[in-house]
N, C-alpha and C positions, 0 to 999 in steps of 0.2 A: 792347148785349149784356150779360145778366146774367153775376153770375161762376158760377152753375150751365152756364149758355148755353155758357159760355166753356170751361168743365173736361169738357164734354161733348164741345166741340167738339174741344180740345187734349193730353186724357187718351186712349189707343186702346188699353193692352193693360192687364194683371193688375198686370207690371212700371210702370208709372206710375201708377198707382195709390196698390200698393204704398210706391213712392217719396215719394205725395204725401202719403199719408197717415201716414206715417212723420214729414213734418216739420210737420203739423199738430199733430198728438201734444205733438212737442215745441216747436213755439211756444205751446199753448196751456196745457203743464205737467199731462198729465193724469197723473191719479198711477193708480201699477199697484199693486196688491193682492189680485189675484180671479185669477191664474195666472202671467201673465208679470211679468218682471222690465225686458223688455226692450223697447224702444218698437217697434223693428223688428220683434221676434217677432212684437208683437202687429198692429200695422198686417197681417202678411202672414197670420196667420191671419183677422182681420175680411174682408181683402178677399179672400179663399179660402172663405171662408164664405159668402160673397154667391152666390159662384157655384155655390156647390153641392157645391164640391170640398175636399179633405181639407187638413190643413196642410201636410202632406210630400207633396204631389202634386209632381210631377218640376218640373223647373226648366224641362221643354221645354211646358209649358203657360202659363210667363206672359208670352211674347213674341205670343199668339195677339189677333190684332182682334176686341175686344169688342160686343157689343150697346148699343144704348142703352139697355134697357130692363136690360141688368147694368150699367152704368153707374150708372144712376137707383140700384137695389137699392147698391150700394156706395157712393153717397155717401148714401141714406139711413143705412146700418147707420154709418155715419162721424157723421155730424148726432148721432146716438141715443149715440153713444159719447163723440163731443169736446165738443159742445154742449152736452148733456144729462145727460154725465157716467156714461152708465147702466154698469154694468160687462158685458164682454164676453160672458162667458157665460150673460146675458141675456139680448142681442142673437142670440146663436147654439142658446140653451138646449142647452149642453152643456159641462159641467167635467170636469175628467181627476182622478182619485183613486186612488191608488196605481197607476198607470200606467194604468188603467182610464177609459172615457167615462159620465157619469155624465146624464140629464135634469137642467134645472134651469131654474124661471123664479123669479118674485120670492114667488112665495110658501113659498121655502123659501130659508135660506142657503146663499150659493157654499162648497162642499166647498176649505175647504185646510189641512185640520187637522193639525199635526205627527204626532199620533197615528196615521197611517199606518206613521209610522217604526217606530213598537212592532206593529202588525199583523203586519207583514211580518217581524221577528221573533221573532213570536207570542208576546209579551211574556218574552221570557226576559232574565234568568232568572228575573225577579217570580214568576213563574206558576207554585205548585205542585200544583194541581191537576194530576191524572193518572190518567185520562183528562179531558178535558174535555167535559163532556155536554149542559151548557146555558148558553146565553151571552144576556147583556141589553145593548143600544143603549138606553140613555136621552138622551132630547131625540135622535131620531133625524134630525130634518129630511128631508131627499132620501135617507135611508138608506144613505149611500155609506159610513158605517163598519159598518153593521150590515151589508151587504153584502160587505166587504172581511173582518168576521171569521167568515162564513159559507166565505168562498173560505180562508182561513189553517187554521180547522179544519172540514173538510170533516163529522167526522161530526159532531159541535154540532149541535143545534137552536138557530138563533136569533133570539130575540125583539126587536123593534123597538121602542120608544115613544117616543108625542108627544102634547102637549095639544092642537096643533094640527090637526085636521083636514084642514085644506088641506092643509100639505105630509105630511101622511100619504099624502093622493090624488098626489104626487108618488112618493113612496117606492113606492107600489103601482107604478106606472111604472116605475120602477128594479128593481125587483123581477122584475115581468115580462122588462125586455131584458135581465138577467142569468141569466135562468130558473131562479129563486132560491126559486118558489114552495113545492115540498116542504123546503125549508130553514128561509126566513125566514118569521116571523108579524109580524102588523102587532098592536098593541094601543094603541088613542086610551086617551090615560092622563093626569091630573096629578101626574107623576113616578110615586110607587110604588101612589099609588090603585088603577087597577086592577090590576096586576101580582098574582100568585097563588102562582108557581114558588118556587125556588131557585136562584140558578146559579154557576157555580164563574168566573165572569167576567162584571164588570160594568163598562161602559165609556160614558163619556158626556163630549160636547164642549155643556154646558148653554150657555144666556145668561150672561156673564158681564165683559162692559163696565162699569167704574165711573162714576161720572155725568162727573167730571172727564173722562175720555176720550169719552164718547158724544156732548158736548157738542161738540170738538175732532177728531170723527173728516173725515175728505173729504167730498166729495160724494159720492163713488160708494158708501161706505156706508152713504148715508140712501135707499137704491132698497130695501136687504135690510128682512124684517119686524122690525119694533122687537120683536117680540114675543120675536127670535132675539137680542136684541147684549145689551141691558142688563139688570142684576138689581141693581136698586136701589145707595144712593151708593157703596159699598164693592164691588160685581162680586158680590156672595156669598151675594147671598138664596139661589138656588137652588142654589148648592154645598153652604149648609148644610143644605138640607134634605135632601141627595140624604143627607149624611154622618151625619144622626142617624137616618135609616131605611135605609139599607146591612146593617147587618149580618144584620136579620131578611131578606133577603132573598140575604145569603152563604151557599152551605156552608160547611163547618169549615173546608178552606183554600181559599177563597174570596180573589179577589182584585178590589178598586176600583180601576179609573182615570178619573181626571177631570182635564180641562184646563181651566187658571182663566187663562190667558195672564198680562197684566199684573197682574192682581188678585193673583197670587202674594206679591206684596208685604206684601198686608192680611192673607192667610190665616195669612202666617208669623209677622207682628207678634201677630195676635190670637189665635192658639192652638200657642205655640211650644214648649207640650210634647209635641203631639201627634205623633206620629214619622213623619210624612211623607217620601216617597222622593221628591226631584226629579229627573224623568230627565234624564239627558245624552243630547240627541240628535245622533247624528252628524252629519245632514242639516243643523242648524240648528230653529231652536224654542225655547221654552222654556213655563215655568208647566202642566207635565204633573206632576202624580202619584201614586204608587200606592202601597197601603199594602192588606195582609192584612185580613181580617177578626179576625181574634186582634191585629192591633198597633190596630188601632180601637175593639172592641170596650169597652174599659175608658175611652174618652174620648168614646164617641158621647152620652153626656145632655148634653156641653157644647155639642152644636148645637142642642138641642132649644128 
């Protein structure tokens, strides 16, 4: 008897499963980064997934005898995950952002950007813009921040962009099941090329992996597009470019936020006059920051 033969024969409900795949997880050290933190969370949402069912589905469902053909489905999504390394919301194409369910396959990066924490509340007190009328997602991926600051300021128009293509065709999807469509605009862009507007908030989670770290990153993220992680040895090719064309496209009190995660280290070393706000997020996070258009303006030609 194989050992699929055998875990088909000896596994029969959600709960053994669950259990088994829990201590797969951790004999095999997959590492978590793409949601959970927690091995068990994740095993019971993969195998909740498989069946169709939600992850807080009642606890009187996982004692029920299985098919074998959810069997099959659940040690495949297992294989894809332990084996394979893929990360989960691959496997399910669906990430949670800002408490919200978001599409997502490999052609756009898994949504976990601390920059939520600032969404949710609405960048205060950075944010002196008042009203807020027009809002930019640059490097928008799956759209799940240009979406999130569409729901925070309701009357905003706002605009999305991406060089990429493909996860454009993702963020359209996002788009649609949040029914975001008279709000958000899509614009295929390389950064501010095509963009046209103004707007009193601009917010972007670009590529921004240094080569030392892209090099050293897991497995599971070398599934996401390269196009998403890295920008050249120092994280900051595309930081600086965002930073030395920002203000032409601020209002007067315009406000940038951009997340440079560990690269914050280079940014600080190599332009430590420039008066950069590092936020403190409550939640945890770090390498977010925001700075006026008037505190940048006088230091934008030194990204140029």
């Amino acid at each position: 008897m194989t050992e699929t033969e055998q875990l088909l024969t000896t596994l029969n409900s959600s709960r053994d499963f669950i259990r088994y795949c829990y201590s797969k997880m951790m004999e095999q050290k997959v590492y978590f980064g793409h949601g959970h933190v927690s091995a068990l969370d994740e095993a019971r949402q993969l195998v909740l997934a498989a069946l169709y069912l939600p992850w807080d589905a009642d606890e009187m469902v996982l004692d029920g005898t299985l098919l074998e053909t959810e069997k099959k489905r659940i040690l495949g999504f297992m294989q894809r995950r332990i084996q394979f390394r893929e990360p989960l919301p691959y496997i399910i194409n669906e990430a949670w952002f800002m408490q919200m369910p978001f599409y997502v396959d490999r052609r756009v990066l898994i949504p976990r950007s601390p920059i939520a924490q600032l969404i949710e509340q609405e960048f205060s007190p950075f944010l002196q813009a008042d009203p807020v009328n027009r809002v930019l997602d640059m490097c928008t991926g799956s759209g799940c921040i240009g979406i999130g600051l569409a729901y925070a300021f309701e009357q905003a128009h706002v605009d999305i962009a991406d060089i990429s293509a493909q996860a454009l065709q993702v963020a359209d999807i996002n788009i649609a099941k949040h029914e975001m469509q008279d709000q958000v605009s899509i614009i295929q862009s390389d950064l501010f090329e095509q963009v046209c507007e103004q707007y009193d908030l601009i917010v972007s989670n670009p590529p921004y992996v240094d080569k030392s770290d892209l090099v050293s990153m897991p497995a599971e993220y070398q599934h996401e597009p390269a196009l998403a992680l890295g920008s050249g040895d120092d994280g900051l090719d595309i930081c600086k470019k965002i930073l030395a064309q920002a203000c032409d496209y601020l209002t007067e009190h315009g406000l940038l936020v951009v997340e440079v995660g560990n690269s914050e280290v280079h940014l600080m070393e190599q332009f430590e006059q420039v008066p950069f706000t590092w936020v403190e997020l409550p939640e945890g996070g770090n390498g977010v920051f925001v700075i006026s258009r008037a505190q940048l303006l006088p230091f934008a030609s030194l990204f140029q």
